[in-house]
N, C-alpha and C positions, 0 to 999 in steps of 0.2 A: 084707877083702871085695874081690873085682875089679873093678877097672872096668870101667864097661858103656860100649860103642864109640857114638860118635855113629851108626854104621849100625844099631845095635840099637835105638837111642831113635827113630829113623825107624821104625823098621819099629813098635815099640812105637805108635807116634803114628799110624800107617796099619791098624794094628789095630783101635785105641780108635774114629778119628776117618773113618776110610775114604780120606782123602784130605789132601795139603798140599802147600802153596807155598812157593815158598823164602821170601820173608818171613816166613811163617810159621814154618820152621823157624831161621831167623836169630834170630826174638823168641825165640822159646820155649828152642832148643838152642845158639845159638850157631853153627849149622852155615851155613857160606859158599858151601860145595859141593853144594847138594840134589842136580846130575845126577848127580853122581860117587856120591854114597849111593846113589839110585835105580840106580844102574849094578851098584852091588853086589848089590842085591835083589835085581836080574831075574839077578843071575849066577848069588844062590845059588837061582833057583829058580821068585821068587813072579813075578805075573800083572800089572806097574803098567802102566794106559793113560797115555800122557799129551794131557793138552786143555789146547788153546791158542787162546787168545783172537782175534777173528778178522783186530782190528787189529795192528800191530805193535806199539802199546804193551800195559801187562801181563805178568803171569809166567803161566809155567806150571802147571799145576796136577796133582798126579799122583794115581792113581786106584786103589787098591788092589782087584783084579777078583777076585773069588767065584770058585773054584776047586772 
């Protein structure tokens, strides 16, 4: 069976859930690099906002937009 890419278990998770933080994908995937995945998304395609908190503490949070 092949393995499935940490940019697929992202996008998989943005699907299900509409949205995620890199904590979030740290707990869940192990993934270090959320921009670098999110960078891949919008390359191959899809629509990610991303919202940022207004202080400088906080992550970003990315936003998988209805196309």
């Amino acid at each position: 069976m092949p393995s499935v890419t940490m940019t697929h278990k992202i996008h998989e998770h943005l699907r299900r859930h509409g949205a995620i933080t890199p904590d979030e994908a740290n707990l869940h995937y192990g993934c270090r690099r959320l921009a670098a995945r999110i960078w891949d998304l919008r390359h191959d395609g899809l629509s990610i906002q991303t919202l940022r908190p207004k202080g400088e503490d906080g992550c970003a949070r990315y936003v998988l937009m209805q196309t």
